[in-house]
C-alpha positions in Angstrom: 61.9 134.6 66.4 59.5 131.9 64.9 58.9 128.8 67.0 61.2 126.5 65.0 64.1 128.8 66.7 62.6 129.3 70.3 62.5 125.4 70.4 65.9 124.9 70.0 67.2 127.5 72.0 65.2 126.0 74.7 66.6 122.5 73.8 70.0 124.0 74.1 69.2 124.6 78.0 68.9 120.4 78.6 71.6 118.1 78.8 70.0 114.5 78.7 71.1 110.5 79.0 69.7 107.7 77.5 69.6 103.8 79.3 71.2 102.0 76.9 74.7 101.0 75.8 73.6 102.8 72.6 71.0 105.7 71.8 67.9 105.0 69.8 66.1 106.9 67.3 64.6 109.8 70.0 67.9 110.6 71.0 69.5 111.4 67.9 66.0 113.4 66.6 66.7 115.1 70.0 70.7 116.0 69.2 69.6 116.9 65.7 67.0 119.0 67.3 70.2 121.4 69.4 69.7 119.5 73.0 72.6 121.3 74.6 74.4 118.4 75.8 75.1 114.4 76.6 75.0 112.8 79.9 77.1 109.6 80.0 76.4 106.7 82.6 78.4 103.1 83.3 75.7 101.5 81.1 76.7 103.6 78.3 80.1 102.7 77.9 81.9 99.9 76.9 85.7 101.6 76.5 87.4 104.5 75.6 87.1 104.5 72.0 83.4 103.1 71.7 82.7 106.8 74.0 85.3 108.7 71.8 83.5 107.5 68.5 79.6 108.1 69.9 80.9 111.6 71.1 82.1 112.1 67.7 79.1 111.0 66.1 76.8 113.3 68.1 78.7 116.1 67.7 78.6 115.5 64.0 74.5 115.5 63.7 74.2 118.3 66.3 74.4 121.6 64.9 75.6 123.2 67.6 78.9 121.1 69.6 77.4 120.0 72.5 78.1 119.5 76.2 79.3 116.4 77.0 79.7 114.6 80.5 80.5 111.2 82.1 79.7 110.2 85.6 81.9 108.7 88.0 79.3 106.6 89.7 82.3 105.7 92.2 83.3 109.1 93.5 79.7 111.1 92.2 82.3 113.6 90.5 82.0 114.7 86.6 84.0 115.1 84.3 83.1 117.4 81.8 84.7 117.2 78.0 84.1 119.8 76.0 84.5 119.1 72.2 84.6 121.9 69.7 83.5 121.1 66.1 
């Protein structure tokens, strides 16, 4: 295993969040990268379909689907979606 591989099998151990209502640059170079999976906050979402169509989008640069989850800030439950490419 060379260390191109062993990096992203380690990324695929992570699931990260960004701070913004939309990821920069970093984020998607980590998704392209095999991060294992998305973390969404309140800040990150405006409605449904804005969150459908940036799940969508990362799941279409990542090479691997990933894990995806949205907070409940209100009842500190998740609720994890799973989308298969």
């Amino acid at each position: 295993m060379n260390k191109t591989e062993l990096k992203q099998k380690f990324l695929q151990l992570f699931v990260c969040g960004y701070s913004r209502e939309y990821p920069d640059k970093k984020f998607f170079d980590l998704i392209n990268s095999n991060l294992g999976g998305v973390i969404f906050f309140a800040e990150n979402l405006k409605n449904r379909q804005n969150f459908k169509n940036l799940i969508n989008e990362l799941n279409s640069i990542s090479t691997t689907p990933l894990f995806s989850s949205k907070l409940n800030l209100f009842t500190n439950c998740f609720l994890f979606l799973l989308k298969f490419s």
